[in-house]
NUNU-553452 format. One line per field, with one value per residue (C-alpha): x, y, z; residue in three letters. Coordinates in Angstrom, 1 decimal, padded with zeros to 4 digits, always signed. Layout:
! NUNU-553452
x: [X|...] .
y: [Y|...] .
z: [Z|...] .
residuo: [Ala|...] .
***
This chain:
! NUNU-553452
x: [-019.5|-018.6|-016.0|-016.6|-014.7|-012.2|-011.3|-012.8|-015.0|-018.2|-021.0|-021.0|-019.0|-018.6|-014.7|-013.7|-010.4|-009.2|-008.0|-008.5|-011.6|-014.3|-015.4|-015.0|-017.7|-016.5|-014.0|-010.9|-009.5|-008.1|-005.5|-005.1|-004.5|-002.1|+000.0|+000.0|+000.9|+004.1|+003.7|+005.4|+009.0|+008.2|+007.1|+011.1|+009.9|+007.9|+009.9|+010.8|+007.0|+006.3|+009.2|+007.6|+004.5|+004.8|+007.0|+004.3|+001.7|+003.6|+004.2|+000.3|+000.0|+002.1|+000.3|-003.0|-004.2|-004.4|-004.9|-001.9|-004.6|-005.0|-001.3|-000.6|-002.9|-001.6|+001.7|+001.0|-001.0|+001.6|+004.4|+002.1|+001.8|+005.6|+006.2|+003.7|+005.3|+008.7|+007.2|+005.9|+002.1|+001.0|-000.6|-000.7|-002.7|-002.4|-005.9|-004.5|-001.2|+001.8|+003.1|+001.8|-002.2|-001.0|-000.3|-003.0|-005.8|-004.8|-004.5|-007.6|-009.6|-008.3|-008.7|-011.6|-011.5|-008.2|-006.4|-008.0|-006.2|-003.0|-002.9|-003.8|-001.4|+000.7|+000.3|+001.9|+003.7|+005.8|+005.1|+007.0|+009.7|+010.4|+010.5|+012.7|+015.6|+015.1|+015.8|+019.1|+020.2|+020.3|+021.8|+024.6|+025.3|+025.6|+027.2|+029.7|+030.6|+030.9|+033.5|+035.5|+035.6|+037.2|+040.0|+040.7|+041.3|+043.7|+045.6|+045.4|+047.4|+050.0|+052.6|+052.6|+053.0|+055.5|+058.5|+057.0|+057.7|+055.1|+055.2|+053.3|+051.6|+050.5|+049.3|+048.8|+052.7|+055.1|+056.1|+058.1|+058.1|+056.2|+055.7|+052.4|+051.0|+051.8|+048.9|+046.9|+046.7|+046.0|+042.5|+041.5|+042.4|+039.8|+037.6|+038.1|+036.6|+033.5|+033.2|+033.6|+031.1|+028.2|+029.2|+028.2|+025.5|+024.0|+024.2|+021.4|+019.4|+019.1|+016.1|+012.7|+010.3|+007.1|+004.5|+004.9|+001.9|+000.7|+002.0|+000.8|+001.8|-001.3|-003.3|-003.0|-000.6|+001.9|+005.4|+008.0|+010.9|+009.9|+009.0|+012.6|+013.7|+012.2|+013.4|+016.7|+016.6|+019.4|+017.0|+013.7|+012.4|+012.0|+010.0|+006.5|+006.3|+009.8|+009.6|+006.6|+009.4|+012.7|+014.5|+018.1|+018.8|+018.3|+020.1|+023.4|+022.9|+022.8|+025.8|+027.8|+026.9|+028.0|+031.4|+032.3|+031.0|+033.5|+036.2|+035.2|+035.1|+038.5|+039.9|+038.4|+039.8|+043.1|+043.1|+041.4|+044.3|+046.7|+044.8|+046.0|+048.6|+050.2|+050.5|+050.6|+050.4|+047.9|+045.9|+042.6|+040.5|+038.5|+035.9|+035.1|+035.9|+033.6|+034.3|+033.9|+031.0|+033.3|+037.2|+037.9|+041.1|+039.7|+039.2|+037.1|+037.1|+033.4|+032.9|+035.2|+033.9|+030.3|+031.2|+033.0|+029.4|+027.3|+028.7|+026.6|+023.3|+024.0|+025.5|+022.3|+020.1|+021.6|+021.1|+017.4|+016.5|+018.2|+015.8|+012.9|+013.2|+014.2|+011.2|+008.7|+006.7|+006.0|+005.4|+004.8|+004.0|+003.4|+006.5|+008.3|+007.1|+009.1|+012.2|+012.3|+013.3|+016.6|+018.1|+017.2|+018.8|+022.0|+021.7|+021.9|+024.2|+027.1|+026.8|+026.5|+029.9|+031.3|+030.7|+032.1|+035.2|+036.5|+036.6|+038.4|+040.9|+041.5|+041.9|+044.0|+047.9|+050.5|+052.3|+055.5|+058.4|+056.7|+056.1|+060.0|+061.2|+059.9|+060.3|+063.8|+061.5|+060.3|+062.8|+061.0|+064.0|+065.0|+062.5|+065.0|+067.6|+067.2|+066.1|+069.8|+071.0|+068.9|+070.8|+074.2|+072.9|+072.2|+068.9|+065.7|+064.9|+069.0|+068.5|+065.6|+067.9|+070.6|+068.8|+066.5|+069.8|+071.0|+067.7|+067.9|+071.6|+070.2|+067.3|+069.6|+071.9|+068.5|+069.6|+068.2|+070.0|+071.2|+073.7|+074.4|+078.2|+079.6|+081.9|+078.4|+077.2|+080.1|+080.1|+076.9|+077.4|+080.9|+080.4|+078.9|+080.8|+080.1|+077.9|+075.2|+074.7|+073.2|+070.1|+069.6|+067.2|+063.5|+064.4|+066.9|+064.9|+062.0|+064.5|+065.5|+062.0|+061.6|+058.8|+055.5|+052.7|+055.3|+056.3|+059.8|+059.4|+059.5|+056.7|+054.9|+055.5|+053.9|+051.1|+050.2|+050.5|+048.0|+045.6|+045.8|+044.7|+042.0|+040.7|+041.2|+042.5] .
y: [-048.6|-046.0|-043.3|-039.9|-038.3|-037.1|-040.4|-040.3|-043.2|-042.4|-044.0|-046.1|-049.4|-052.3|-052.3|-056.3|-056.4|-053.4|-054.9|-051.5|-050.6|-051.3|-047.9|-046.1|-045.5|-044.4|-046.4|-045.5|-043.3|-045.3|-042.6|-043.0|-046.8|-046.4|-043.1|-045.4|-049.1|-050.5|-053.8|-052.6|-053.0|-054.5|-057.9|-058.7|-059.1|-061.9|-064.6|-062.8|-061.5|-065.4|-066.3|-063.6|-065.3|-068.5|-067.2|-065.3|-067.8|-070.3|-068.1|-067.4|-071.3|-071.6|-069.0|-070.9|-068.0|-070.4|-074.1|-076.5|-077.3|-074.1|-073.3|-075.9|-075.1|-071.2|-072.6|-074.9|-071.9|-069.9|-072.0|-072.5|-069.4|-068.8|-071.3|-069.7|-066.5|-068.0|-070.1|-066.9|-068.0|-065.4|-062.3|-058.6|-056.1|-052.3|-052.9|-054.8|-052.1|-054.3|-057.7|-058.2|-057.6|-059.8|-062.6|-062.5|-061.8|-065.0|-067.0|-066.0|-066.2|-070.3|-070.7|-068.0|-067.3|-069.3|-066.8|-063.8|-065.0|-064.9|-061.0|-061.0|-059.2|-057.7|-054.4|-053.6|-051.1|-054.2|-056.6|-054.3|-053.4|-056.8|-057.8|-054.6|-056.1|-059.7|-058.6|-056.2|-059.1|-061.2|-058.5|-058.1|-061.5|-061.3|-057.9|-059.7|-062.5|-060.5|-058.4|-061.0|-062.5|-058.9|-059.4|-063.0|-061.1|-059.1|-061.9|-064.1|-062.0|-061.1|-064.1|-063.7|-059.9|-060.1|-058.6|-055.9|-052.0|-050.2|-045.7|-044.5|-041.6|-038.3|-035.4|-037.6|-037.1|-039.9|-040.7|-043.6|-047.2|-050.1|-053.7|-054.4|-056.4|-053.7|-051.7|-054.8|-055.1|-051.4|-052.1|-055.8|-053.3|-050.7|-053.9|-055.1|-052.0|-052.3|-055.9|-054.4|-051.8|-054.7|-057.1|-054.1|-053.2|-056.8|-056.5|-053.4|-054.8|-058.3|-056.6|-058.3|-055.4|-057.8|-057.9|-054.0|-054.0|-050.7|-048.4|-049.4|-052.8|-055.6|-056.7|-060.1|-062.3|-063.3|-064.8|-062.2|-064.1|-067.1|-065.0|-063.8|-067.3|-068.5|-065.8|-065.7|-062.4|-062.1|-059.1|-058.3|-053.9|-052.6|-049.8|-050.2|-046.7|-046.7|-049.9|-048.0|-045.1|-046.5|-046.8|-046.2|-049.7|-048.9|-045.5|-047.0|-050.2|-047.6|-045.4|-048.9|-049.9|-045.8|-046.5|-049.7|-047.5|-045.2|-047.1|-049.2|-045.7|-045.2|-048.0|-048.0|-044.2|-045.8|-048.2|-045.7|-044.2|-047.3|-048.2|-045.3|-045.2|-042.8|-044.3|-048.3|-049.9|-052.7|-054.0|-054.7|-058.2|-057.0|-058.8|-056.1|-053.2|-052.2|-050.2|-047.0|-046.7|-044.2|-045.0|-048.5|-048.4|-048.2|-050.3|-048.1|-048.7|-048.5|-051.0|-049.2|-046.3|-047.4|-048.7|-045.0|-043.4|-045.3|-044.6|-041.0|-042.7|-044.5|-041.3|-040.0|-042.8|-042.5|-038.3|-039.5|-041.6|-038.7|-036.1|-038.6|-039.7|-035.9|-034.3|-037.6|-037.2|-040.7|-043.0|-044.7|-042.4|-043.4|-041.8|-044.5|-046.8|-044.5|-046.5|-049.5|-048.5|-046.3|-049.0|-051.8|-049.7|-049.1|-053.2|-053.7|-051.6|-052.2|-056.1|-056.1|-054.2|-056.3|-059.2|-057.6|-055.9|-059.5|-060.8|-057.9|-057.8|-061.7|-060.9|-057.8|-057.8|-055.7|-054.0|-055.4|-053.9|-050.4|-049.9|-051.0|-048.8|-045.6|-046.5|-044.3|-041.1|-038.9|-039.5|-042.2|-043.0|-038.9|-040.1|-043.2|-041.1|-038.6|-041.4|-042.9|-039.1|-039.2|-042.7|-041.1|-038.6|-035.2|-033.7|-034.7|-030.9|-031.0|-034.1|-033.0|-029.9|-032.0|-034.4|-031.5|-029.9|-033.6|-034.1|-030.7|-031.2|-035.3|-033.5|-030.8|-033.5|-035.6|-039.1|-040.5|-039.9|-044.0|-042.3|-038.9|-038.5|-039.0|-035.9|-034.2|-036.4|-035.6|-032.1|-031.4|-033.3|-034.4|-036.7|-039.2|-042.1|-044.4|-046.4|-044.3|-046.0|-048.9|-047.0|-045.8|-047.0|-048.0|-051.7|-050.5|-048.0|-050.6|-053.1|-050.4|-050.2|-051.5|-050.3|-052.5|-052.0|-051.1|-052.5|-054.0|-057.2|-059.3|-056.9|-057.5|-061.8|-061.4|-059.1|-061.9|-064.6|-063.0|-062.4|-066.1|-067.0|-064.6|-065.4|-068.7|-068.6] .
z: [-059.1|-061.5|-062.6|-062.7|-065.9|-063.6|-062.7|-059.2|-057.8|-056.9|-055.5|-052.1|-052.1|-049.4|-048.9|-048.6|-049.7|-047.4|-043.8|-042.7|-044.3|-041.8|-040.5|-044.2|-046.5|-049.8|-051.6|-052.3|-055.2|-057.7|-058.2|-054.0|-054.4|-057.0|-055.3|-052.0|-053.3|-052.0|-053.3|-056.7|-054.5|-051.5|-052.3|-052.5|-048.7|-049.3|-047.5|-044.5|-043.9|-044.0|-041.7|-039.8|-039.8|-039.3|-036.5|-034.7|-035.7|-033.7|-030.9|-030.7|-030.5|-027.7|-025.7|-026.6|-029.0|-032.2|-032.0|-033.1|-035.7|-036.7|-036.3|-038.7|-041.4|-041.3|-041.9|-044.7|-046.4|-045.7|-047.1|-050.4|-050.8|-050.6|-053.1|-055.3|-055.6|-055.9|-059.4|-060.3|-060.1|-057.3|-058.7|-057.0|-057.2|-056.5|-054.6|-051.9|-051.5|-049.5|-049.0|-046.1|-046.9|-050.2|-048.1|-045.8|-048.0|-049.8|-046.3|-045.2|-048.7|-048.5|-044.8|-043.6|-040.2|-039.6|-041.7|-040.2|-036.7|-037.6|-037.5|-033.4|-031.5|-034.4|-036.2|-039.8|-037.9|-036.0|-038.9|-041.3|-039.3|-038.2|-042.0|-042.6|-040.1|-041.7|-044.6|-043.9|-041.5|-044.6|-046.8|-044.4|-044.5|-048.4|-048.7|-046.0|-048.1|-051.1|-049.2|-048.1|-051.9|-052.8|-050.0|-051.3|-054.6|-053.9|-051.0|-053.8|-056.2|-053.2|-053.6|-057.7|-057.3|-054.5|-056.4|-058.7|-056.6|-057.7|-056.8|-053.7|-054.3|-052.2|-053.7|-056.9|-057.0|-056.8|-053.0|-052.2|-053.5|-052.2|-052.7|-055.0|-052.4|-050.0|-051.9|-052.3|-048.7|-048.2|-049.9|-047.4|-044.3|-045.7|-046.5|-043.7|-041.7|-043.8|-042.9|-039.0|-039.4|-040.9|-038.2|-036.0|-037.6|-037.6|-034.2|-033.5|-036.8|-034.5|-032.8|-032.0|-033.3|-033.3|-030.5|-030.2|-032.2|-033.5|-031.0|-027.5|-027.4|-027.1|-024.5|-025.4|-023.5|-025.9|-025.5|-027.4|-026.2|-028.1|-031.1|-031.4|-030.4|-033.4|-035.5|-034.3|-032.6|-029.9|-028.4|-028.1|-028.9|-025.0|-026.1|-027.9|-029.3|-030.8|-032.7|-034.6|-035.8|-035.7|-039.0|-037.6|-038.3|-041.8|-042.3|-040.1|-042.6|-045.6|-043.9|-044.1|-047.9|-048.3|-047.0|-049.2|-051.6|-051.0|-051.0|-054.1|-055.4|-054.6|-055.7|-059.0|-059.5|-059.4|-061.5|-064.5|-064.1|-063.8|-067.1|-069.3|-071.5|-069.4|-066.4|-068.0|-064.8|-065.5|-068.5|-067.2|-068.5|-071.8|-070.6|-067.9|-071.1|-073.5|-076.5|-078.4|-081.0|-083.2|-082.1|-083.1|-080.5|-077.9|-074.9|-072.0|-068.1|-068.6|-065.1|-063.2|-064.2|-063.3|-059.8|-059.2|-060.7|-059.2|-055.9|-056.2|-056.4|-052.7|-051.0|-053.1|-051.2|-047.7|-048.1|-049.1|-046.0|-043.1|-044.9|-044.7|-041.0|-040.0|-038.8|-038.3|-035.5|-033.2|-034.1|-037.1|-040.2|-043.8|-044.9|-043.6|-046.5|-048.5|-046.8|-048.9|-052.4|-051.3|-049.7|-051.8|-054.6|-052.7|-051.4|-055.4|-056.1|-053.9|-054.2|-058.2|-057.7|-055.0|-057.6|-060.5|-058.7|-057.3|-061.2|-062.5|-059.6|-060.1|-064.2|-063.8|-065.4|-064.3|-066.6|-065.2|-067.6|-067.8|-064.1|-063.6|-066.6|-064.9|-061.3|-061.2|-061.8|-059.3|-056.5|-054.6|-052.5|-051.3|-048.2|-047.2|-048.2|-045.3|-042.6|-043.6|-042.5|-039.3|-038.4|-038.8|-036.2|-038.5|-037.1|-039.4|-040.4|-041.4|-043.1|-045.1|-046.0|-047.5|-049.2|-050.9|-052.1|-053.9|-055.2|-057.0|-058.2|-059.5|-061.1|-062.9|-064.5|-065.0|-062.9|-060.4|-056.8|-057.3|-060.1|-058.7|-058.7|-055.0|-055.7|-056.1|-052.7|-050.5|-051.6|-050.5|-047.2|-046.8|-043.6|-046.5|-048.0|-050.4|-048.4|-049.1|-051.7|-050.6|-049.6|-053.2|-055.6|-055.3|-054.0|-051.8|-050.2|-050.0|-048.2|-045.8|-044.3|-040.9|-038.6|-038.5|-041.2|-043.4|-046.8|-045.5|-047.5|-044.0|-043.0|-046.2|-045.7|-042.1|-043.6|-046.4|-044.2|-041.6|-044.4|-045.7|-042.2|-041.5|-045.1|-045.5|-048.8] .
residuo: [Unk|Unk|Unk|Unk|Unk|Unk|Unk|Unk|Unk|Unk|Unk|Unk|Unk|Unk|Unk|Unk|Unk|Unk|Unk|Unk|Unk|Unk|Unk|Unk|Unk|Unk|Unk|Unk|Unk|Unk|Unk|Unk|Unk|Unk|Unk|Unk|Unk|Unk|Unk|Unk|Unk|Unk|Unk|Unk|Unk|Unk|Unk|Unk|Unk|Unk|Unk|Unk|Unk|Unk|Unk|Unk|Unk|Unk|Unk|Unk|Unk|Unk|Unk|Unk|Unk|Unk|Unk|Unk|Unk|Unk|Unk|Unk|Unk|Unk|Unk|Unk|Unk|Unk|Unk|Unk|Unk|Unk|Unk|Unk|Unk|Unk|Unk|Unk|Unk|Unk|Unk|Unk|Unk|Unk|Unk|Unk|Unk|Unk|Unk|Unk|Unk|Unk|Unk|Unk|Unk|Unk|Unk|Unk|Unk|Unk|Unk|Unk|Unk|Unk|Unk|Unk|Unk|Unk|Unk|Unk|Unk|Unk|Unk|Unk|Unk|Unk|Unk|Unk|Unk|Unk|Unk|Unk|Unk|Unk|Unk|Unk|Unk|Unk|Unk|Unk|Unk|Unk|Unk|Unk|Unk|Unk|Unk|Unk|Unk|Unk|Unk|Unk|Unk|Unk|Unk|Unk|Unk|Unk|Unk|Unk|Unk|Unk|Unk|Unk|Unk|Unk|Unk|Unk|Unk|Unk|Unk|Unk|Unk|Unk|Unk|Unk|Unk|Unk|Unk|Unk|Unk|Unk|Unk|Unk|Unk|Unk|Unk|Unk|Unk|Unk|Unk|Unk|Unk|Unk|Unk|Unk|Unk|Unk|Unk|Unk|Unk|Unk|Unk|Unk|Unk|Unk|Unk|Unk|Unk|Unk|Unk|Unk|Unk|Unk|Unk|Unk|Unk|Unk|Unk|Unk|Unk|Unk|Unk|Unk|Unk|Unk|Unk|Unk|Unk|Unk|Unk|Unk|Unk|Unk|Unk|Unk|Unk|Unk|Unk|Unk|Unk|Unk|Unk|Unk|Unk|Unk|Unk|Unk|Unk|Unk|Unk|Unk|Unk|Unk|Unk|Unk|Unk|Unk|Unk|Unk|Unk|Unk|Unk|Unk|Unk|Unk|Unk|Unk|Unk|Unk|Unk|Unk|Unk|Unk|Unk|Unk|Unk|Unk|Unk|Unk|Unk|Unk|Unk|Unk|Unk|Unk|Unk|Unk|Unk|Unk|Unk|Unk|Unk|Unk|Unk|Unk|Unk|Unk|Unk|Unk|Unk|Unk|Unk|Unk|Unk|Unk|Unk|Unk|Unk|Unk|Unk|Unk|Unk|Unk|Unk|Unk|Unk|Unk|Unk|Unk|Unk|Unk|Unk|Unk|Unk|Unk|Unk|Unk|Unk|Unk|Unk|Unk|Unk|Unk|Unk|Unk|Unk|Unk|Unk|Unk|Unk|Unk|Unk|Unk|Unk|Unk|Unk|Unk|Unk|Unk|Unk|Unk|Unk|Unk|Unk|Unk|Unk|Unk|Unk|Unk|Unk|Unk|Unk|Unk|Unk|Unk|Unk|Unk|Unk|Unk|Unk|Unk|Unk|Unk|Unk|Unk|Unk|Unk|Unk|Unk|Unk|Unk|Unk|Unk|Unk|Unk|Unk|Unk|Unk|Unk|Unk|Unk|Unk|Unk|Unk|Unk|Unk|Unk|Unk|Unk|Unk|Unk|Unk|Unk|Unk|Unk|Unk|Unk|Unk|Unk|Unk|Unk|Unk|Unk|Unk|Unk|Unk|Unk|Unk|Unk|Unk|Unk|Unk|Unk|Unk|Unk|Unk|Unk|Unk|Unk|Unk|Unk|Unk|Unk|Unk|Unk|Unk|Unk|Unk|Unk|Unk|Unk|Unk|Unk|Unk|Unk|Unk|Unk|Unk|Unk|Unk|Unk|Unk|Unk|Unk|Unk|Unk|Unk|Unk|Unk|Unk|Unk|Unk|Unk|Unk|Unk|Unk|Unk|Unk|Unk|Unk|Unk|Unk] .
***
């Protein structure tokens, strides 16, 4: 063989190493065999396309299409070879493009025509697809676990934090108060959505794709009900030709890592902010800071701010797999191989910030005496306030009225409504007496709450407790 000096093979060549290269001719470009590797990010689906394998090896022995002799030697091959790769003694080669002609040219170069059985009755069109779902089955099950570490976070911090009030905001403007565990909670109910949305997920991913073959199906009498058996598949693909195209297991899996994206996102916006000096909520651990090159003070969110970035690049890979699957026509088409690398990166992503985010919730301090010296500001009480109107029986939009007029009569003396004069009080609404003040004040206005889900501190107890259980912490 030689190279043309445009790079271009020329000359004709036997094709040995291609599974597929029986009827061609020429060989391939070596510019081809590089554009069209996958084997560069796919062999991270080594162990499932063995699972696979040895899975549908065993089936074809049950059916009588392999021998338990033969059976037995593809599994131990395949096995070895497993082991191999996992000590980092199995080489690739752009030549032999995927995982899964990886594996079975080595097979078949130790056991000849043993190894070339074990393809019968599967395509790479069901083979990768079945690998696909092993491995997001798995990766739920991680992603999963790392959620629920993130929720025992934050219900871990709950008892400790039980009597610091922190401000409420909406419209980035302060609200009412709550109870810190109040807002810890908010993030295991959002948490705990994404942990909903995998478990459903997982269920539509637990699809048999294999003995779908290429397109068609096979004309080989298998048993696809022991495949998945073996596999634990809780259903086997009812339609040959949309096994070959579907990837909606993958794009609903990447929509899910999307939304724990989101609200990782979210969370660590917050605490940014709560990390400045002028807000001084928290002081985050310093070992999840780094520093400035050129400003010896400083002490950056630089995680935080990584897990809110990076949160781009899996919106960025969910966008990237809807364009690809857009316009495919059936069934399979080698754009699909362009599946893998988006959502392993988005996989990656979100757990490496699942991992981190549970250490720095578990290492963060509140800022206890600052967050009390400024809780007075901003009125966080007018709310409970008014609701103490509506219980004396003044209409709500009355109520609001009222309360708006104290607020701006507190705010032109500069107090809080807690020491507002009750001349000032009574003259504004003279049915009032000096009762009202027990409904004044951040932790009077917290202990006034009452309706479920709220932060009344009873509600807050129950909430805790609940999430103990359901955690296990």
């Amino acid at each position: 063989m030689s190279n043309s000096p445009d790079g271009k093979t020329t000359g004709n060549q036997s094709l040995p190493d291609k599974a597929w290269g029986g009827v061609f001719t020429e060989a391939t470009d070596r510019r081809v065999e590089q554009f069209t590797e996958s084997v560069s990010f796919d062999q991270r689906l080594y162990a499932q396309d063995i699972d696979g394998s040895v899975a549908h090896a065993r089936m074809l022995a049950d059916v009588g299409a392999l021998t338990a002799e033969e059976f037995g030697k593809i599994e131990s091959g395949l096995r070895q070879i497993q082991r191999e790769i996992e000590r980092g003694e199995f080489e690739f080669q752009t030549e032999l493009e995927d995982i899964h002609l990886h594996i079975e040219n080595k097979l078949t170069e130790r056991l000849g025509d043993v190894g070339r059985k074990l393809h019968t009755a599967r395509s790479r069109n069901d083979q990768i697809s079945t690998d696909l779902r092993l491995w997001v089955r798995g990766a739920i099950d991680q992603i999963d676990t790392r959620l629920q570490a993130v929720q025992a976070a934050f219900v871990n911090r709950c008892d400790a934090d039980f009597d610091v009030i922190l401000p409420a905001y909406t419209h980035t403007q302060r609200a009412q108060p709550v109870l810190a565990p109040h807002y810890w909670l908010c993030y295991c109910e959002k948490l705990e959505r994404d942990r909903e949305r995998l478990n459903d997920c997982r269920k539509r991913v637990n699809t048999l794709p294999l003995g779908a073959a290429a397109v068609a199906g096979t004309s080989i009498n298998i048993d696809r009900e022991k495949t998945a058996k073996y596999l634990g598949f809780e259903r086997i693909a009812a339609n040959s030709i949309d096994v070959s195209s579907d990837r909606d297991f993958a794009l609903e899996f990447a929509f899910c890592l999307v939304e724990i994206a989101l609200h990782l996102s979210v969370w660590a916006e917050e605490w940014i902010w709560w990390s400045t000096s002028e807000f001084y909520f928290i002081k985050l651990p310093q070992a999840f800071c780094t520093g400035s090159s050129i400003m010896p003070q400083k002490v950056n969110p630089d995680v935080l701010e990584l897990i809110r970035g990076k949160t781009a690049r899996v919106i960025g890979n969910l966008q990237s797999l809807i364009v690809l699957t857009k316009g495919l026509p059936l069934a399979y088409n080698r754009d699909l191989q362009e599946d893998k690398e988006p959502l392993f990166d988005s996989f990656d992503t979100v757990n490496a910030s699942l991992t981190l985010a549970a250490s720095l919730i578990a290492g963060m301090i509140l800022n206890r005496e600052a967050i009390a010296a400024r809780l007075d500001e901003g009125y966080l009480d007018a709310t409970t306030l008014m609701e103490y109107l509506v219980n004396r029986g003044i209409p709500q939009r009355t109520a609001h009225g009222v309360v708006g007029r104290m607020v701006r009569a507190a705010m032109d003396r500069n107090v809080p409504l807690a020491k507002l004069p009750f001349d000032v009080i009574q003259n504004i609404e003279p049915s009032l007496e000096t009762a009202v003040y027990d409904v004044l004040g951040a932790d009077k206005a917290v202990a006034a709450m009452q309706s479920y889900g709220s932060t009344a501190p009873e509600q807050v107890r129950m909430q805790i407790e609940r999430w103990k259980k359901k955690i296990k912490t």
